[in-house]
C-alpha positions in Angstrom: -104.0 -71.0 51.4 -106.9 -68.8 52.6 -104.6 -66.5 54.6 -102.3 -66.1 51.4 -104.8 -65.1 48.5 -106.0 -61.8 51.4 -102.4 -61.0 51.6 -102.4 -61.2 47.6 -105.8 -59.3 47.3 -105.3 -57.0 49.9 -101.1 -55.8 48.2 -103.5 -55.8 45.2 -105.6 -53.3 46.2 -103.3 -50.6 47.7 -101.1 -50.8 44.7 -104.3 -50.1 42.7 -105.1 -47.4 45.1 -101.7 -45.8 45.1 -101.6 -46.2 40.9 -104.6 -44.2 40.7 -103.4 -41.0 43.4 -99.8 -41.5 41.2 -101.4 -40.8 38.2 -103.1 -37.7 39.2 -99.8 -36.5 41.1 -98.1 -34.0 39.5 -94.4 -32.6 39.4 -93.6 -30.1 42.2 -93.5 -27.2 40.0 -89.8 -25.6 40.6 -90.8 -21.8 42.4 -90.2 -19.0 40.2 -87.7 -16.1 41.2 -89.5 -13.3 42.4 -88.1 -10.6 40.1 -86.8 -7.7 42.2 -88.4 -4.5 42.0 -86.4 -1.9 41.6 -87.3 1.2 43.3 -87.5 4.3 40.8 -85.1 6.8 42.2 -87.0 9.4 44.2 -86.9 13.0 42.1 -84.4 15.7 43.1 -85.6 17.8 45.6 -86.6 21.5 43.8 -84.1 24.2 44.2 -85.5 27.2 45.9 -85.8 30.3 43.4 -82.9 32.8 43.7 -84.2 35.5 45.3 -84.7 38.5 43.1 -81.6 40.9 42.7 -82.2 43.8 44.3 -81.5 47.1 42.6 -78.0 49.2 44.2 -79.6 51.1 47.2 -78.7 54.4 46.1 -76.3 56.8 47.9 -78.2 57.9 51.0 -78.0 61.8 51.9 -77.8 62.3 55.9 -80.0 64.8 57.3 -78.1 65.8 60.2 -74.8 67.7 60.6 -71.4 66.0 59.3 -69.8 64.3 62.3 -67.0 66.4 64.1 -63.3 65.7 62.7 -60.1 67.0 64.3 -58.0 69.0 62.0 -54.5 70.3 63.2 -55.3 68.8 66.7 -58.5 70.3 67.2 -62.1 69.0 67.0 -63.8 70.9 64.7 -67.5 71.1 63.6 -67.8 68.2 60.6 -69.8 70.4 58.0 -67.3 73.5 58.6 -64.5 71.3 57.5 -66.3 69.6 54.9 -67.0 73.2 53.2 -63.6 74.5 54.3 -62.1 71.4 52.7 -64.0 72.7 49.2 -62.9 75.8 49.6 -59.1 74.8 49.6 -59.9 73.0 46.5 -61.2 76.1 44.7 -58.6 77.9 45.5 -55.9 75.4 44.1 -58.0 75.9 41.0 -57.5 79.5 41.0 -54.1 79.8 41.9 -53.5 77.5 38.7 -55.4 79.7 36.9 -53.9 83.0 37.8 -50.3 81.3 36.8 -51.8 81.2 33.7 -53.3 84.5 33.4 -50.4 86.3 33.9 -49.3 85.2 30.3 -52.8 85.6 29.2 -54.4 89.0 27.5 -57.0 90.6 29.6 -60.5 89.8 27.6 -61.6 93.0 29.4 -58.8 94.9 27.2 -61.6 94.8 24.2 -64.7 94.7 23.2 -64.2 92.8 19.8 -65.8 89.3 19.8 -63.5 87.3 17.5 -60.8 89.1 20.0 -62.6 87.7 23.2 -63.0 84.2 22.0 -59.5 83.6 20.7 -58.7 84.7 24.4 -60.7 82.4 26.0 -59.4 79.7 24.1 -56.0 80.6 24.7 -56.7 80.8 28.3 -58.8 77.9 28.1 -55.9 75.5 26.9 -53.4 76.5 28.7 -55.5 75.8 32.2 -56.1 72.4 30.5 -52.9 71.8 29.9 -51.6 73.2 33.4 -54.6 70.6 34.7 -53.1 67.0 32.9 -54.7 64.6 35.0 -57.3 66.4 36.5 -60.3 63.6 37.1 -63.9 64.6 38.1 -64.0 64.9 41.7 -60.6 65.9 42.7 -63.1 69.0 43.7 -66.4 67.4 44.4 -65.1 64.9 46.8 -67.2 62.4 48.1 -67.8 64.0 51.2 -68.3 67.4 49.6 -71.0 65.8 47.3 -72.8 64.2 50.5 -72.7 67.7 52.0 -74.1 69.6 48.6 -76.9 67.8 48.3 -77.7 68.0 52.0 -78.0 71.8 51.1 -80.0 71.4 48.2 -82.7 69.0 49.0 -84.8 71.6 50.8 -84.3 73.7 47.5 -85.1 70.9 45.0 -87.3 68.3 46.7 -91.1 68.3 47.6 -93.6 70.9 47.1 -91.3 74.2 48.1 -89.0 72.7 45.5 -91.0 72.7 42.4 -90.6 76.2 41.1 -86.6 75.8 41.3 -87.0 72.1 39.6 -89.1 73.8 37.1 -86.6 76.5 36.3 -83.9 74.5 35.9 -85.9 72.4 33.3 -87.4 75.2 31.7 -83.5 76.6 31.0 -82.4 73.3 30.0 -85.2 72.9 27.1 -84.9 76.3 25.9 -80.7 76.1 25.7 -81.3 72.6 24.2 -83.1 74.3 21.2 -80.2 75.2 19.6 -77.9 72.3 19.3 -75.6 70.6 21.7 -75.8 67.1 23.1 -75.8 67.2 27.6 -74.0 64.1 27.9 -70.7 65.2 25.7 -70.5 68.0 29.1 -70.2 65.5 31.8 -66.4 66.1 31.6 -64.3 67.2 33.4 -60.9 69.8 32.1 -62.5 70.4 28.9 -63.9 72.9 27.5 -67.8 73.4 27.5 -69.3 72.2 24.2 -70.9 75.0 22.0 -74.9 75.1 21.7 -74.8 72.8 24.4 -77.9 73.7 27.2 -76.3 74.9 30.4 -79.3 76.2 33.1 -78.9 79.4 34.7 -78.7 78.4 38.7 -81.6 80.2 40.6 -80.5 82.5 43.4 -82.1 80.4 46.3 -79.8 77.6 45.2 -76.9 79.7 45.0 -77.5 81.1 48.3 -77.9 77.3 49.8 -74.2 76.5 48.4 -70.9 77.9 49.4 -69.8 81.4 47.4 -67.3 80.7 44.9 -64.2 83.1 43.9 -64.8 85.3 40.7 -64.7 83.8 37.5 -66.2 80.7 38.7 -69.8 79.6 38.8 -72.3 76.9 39.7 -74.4 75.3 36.5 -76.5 72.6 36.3 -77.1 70.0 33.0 -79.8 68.4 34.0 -79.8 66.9 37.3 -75.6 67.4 37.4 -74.1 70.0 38.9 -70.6 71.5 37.3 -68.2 73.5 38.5 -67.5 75.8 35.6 -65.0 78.8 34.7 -66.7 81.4 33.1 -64.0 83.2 31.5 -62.1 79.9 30.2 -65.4 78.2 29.6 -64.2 74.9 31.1 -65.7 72.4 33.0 -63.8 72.5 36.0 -65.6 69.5 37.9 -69.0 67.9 37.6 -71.0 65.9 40.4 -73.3 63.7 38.6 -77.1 63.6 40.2 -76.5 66.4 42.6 -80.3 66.7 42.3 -82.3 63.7 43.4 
């Protein structure tokens, strides 16, 4: 009977023990998702800058002679062919000119003004007409306008050019006085616009260039150079920014 009531007192006591730990025991508490973390997505990488346009180099004038070309089989010097090449070109001009003439009056035949300029006019258009198509430079070829300003930079460039830069200008401004607007020249088989300023060309220039045949002459506007007939008073080709 002894032995019984410890086993009863003892069960007793560990179910009193174990009600009191169970009533402080608390649910497992369930485990939370960890929310994901999305990365922020990293920023585009900078474009480099575009690299700043560069203005068109500008046509670059050799300083030595033309290279050598062979004409007809034969080597010859560059810049005697260049120039010999102009020349041919002039003298297409002229022989289209004196086809003309020969239906022309001679201007020299009086000495009346209205009779002069209704000659030139007459002379004038038919030359323009013979000349449909003409462009600017059919004459002043590419290589011909390399070679000119080759001969003109010791003329017009640095200090032993001043006085020639000077004197084109000065004739320029003074012709401008009048009327005339430079830019309606700058063509080519017409004819040259009244009051418009045309500069005499100074005789170290015109010694620097090839000679032309009579009746033709070298004039600047501005820094352009034009081929121009004097007794037709037409522009018979121009070469834009023959001085630099």
């Amino acid at each position: 009977m002894l032995q019984l009531n410890r086993i009863i007192g003892t069960t007793a006591l560990i179910c009193a023990v174990a009600g009191c730990r169970g009533g402080d025991t608390q649910p497992p508490v369930a485990e939370q998702p960890v929310a994901s973390v999305q990365e922020a997505p990293a920023p585009p990488a900078a474009e480099p800058p575009a690299p700043a346009r560069e203005a068109a180099p500008r046509e670059a004038v050799p300083t030595g002679p033309a290279p050598e070309v062979v004409v007809n089989g034969v080597r010859t010097n560059g810049d005697a062919a260049v120039v010999a090449d102009f020349q041919k070109r002039v003298a297409a001009y002229v022989d289209v000119k004196k086809r003309v003439d020969k239906n022309t009056p001679d201007q020299k035949e009086t000495r009346d003004p209205t009779h002069i300029e209704t000659t030139q006019k007459l002379l004038a258009s038919k030359i323009i007409n013979m000349r449909q198509g003409a462009q600017a430079g059919d004459i002043f070829t590419p290589e011909i306008r390399t070679k000119f300003r080759q001969l003109l930079i010791p003329h017009v460039q640095g200090t032993t050019g001043r006085e020639t830069r000077q004197e084109l200008s000065e004739d320029f401004e003074e012709g401008g006085k009048e009327a005339g607007n430079p830019k309606a020249a700058l063509r080519v088989n017409v004819e040259y616009p009244e009051g418009t300023p045309l500069a005499t060309t100074p005789p170290n220039v015109l010694q620097a260039l090839p000679r032309l045949a009579e009746g033709l002459e070298y004039r600047f506007v501005g820094k352009n150079l034009l081929l121009m007939d004097a007794d037709a008073k037409i522009v018979v080709d121009l070469m834009p920014n023959a001085i630099r």
